[in-house]
C-alpha positions as a LaTeX table, in Angstrom:
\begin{tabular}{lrrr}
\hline
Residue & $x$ (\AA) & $y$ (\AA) & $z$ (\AA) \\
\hline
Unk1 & 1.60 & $-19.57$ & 26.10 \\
Unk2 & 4.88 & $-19.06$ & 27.78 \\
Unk3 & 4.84 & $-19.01$ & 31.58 \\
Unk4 & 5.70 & $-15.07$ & 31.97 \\
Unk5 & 2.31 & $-14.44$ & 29.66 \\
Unk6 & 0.61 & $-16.33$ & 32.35 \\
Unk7 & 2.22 & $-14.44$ & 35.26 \\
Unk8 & 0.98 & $-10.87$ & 33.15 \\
Unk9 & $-2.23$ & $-12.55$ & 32.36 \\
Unk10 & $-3.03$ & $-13.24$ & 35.60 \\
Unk11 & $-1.39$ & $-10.34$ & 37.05 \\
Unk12 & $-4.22$ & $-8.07$ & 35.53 \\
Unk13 & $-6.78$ & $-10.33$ & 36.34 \\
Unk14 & $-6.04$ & $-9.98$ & 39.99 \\
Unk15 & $-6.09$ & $-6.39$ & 39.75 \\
Unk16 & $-9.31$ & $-6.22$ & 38.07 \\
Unk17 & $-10.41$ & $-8.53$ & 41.12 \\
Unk18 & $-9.18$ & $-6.00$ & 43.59 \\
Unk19 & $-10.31$ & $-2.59$ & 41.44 \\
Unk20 & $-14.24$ & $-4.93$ & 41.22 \\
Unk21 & $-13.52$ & $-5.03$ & 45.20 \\
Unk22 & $-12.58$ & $-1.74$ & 45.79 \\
Unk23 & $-15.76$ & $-0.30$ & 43.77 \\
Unk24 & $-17.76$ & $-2.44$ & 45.67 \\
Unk25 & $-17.16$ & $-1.53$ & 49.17 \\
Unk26 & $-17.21$ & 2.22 & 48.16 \\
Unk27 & $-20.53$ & 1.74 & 46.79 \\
Unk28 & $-21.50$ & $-0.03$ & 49.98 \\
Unk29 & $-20.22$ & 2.49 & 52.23 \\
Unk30 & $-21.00$ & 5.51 & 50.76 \\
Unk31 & $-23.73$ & 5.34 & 48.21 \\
Unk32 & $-25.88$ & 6.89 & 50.41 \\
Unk33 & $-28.05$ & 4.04 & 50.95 \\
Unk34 & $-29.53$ & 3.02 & 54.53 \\
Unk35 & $-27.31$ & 1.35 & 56.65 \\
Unk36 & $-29.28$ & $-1.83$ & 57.15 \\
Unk37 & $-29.41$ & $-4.05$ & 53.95 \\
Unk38 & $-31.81$ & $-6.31$ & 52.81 \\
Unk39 & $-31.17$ & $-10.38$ & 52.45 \\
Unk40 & $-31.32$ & $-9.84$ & 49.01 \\
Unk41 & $-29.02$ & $-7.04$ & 49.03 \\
Unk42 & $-26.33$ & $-8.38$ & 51.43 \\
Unk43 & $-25.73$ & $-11.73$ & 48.82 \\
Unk44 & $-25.51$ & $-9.46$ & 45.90 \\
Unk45 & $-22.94$ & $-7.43$ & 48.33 \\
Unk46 & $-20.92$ & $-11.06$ & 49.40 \\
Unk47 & $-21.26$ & $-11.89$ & 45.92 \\
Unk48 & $-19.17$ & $-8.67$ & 43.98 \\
Unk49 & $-16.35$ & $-9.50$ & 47.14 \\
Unk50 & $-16.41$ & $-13.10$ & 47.00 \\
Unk51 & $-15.97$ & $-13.05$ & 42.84 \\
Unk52 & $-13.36$ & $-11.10$ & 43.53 \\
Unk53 & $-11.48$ & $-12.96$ & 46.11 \\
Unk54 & $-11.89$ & $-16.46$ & 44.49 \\
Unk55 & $-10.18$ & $-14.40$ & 40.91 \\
Unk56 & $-7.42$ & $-12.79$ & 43.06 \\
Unk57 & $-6.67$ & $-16.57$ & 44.82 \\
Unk58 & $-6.49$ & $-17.81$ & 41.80 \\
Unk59 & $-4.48$ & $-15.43$ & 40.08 \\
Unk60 & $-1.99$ & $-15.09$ & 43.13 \\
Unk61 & $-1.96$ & $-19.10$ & 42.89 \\
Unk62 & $-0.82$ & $-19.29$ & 39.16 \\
Unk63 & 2.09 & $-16.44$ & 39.97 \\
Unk64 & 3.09 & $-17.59$ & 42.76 \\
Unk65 & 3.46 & $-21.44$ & 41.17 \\
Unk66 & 5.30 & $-19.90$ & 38.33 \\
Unk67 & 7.71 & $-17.87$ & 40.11 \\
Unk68 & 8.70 & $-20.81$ & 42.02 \\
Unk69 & 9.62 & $-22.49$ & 38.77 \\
Unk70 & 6.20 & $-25.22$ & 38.85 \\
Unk71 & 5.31 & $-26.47$ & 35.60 \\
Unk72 & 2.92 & $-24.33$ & 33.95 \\
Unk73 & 0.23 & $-26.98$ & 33.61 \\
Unk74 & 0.61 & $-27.59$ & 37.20 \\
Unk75 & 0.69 & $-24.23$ & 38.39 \\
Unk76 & $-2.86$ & $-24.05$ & 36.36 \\
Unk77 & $-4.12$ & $-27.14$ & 37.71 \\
Unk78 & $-3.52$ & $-26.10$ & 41.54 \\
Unk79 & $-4.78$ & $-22.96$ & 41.04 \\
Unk80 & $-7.96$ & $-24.14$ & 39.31 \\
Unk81 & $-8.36$ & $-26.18$ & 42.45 \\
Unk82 & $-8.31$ & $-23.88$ & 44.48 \\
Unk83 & $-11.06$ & $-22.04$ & 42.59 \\
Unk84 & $-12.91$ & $-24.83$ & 41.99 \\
Unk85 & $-13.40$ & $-25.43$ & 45.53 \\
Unk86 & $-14.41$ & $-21.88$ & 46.47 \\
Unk87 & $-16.57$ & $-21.34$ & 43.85 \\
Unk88 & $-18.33$ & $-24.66$ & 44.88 \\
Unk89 & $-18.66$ & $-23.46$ & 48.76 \\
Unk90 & $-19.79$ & $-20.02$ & 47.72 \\
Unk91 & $-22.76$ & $-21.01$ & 45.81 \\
Unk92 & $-23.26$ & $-24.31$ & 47.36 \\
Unk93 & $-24.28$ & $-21.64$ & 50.15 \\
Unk94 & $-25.50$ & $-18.36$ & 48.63 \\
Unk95 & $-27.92$ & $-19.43$ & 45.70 \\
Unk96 & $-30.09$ & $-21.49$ & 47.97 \\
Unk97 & $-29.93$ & $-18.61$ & 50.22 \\
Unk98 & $-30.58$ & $-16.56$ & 47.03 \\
Unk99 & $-33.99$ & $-18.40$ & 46.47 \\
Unk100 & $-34.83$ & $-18.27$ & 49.75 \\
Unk101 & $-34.62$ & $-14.50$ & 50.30 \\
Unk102 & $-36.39$ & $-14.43$ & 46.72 \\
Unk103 & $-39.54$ & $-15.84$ & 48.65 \\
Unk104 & $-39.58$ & $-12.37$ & 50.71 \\
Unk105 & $-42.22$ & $-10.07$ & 50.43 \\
Unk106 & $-39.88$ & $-7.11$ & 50.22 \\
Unk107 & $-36.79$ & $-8.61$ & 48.52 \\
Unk108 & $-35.88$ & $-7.28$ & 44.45 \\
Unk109 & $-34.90$ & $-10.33$ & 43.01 \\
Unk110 & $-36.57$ & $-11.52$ & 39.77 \\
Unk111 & $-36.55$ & $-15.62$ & 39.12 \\
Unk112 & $-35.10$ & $-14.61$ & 35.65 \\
Unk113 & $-31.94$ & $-13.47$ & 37.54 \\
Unk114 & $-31.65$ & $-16.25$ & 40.34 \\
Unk115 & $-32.26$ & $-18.48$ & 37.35 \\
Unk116 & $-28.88$ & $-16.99$ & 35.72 \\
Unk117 & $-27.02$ & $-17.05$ & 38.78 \\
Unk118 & $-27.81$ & $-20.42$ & 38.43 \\
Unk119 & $-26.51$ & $-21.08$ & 35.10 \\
Unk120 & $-23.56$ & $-19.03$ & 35.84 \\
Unk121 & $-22.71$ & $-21.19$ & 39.26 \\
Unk122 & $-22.59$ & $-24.39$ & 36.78 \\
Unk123 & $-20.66$ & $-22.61$ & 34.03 \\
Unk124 & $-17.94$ & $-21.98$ & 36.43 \\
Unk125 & $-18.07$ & $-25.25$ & 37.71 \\
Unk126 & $-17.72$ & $-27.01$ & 34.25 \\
Unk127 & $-15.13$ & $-24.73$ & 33.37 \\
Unk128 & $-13.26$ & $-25.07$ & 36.55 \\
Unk129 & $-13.47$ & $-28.36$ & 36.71 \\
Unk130 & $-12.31$ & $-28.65$ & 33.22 \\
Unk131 & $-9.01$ & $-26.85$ & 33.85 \\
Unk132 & $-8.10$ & $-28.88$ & 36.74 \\
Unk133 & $-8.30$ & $-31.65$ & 35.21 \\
Unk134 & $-6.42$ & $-30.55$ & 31.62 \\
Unk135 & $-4.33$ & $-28.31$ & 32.87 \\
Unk136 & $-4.90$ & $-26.06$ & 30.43 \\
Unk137 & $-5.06$ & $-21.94$ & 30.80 \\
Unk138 & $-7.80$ & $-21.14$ & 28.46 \\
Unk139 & $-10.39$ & $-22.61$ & 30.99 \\
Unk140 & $-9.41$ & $-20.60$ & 33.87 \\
Unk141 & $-8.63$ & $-17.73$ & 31.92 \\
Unk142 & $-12.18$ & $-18.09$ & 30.80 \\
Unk143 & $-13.83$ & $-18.59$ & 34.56 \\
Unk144 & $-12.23$ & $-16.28$ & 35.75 \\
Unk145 & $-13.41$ & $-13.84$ & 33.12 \\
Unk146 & $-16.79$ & $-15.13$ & 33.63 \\
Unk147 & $-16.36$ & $-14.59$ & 37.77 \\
Unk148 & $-15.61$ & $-11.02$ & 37.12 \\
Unk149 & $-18.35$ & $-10.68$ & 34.91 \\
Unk150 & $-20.57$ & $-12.26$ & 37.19 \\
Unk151 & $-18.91$ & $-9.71$ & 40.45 \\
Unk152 & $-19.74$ & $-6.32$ & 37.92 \\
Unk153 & $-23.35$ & $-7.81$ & 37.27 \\
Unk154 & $-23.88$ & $-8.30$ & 41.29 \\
Unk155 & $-22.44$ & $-4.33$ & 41.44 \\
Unk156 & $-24.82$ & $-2.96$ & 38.96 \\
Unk157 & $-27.94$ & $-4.57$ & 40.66 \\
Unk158 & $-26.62$ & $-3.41$ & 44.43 \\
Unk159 & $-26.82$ & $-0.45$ & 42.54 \\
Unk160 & $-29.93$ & 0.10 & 40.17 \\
Unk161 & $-32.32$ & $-1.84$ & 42.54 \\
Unk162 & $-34.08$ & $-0.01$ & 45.08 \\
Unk163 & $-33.67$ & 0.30 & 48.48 \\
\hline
\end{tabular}
């Protein structure tokens, strides 16, 4: 791939990381819900903005890299990075939170789910990890694809599950 395919790809997947954003905090504010959340509800909540924040770093990161004439591979590699590292603080954090507000009596999480949270957290990580260290796009494409993924699943159980 040629640099200025990165700089498009990348360019829409930040703006699917700010549109994923932008549906999430009007479905927060005014999906007539109550005004306190649950545990539960406030992860899932974190979760759709943080997916979308660690995409749109990363994204900015690559574009930014390549407009300042950085090696492609490199511009990959520092922007994988840079998701690798939030990615590992955001669920190094929230999924033992996760389980823990599982264990409450009036929380809606099923151990099927947490258990693919799970397996989603170490995806990213492999495939993070990978790119940083190949410097190849395909990973992070691929990640980052999976984050949003991830961000629209956390949106459609704040969502469907009750109140």
């Amino acid at each position: 791939m040629e640099a200025t395919t990165y700089s498009e790809t990348f360019a829409l997947l930040a703006e699917l990381a700010l549109a994923l954003a932008g549906f999430g905090g009007v479905a927060a504010a005014f999906g007539g819900r109550e005004r306190a959340f649950r545990a539960t509800e406030l992860i899932r909540l974190r979760a759709v903005f943080v997916s979308s924040g660690i995409v749109l770093v990363g994204s900015l990161a690559v574009q930014t890299l390549l407009a300042v004439d950085q090696l492609a591979a490199h511009a990959i590699r520092i922007a994988a990075f840079l998701s690798l590292g939030a990615h590992a603080a955001w669920n190094a954090t929230s999924l033992p939170a996760a389980y823990r507000s599982a264990n409450d009596p009036d929380s809606t999480s099923e151990l099927w789910a947490l258990n693919l949270s799970s397996a989603y957290a170490v995806s990213g990580l492999v495939l993070y990890g990978w790119c940083a260290w190949s410097g190849q796009a395909w990973p992070l494409l691929g990640a980052s694809s999976l984050q949003l993924v991830f961000g629209l699943w956390m949106f459609t159980r704040i969502l469907t599950r009750p109140n």
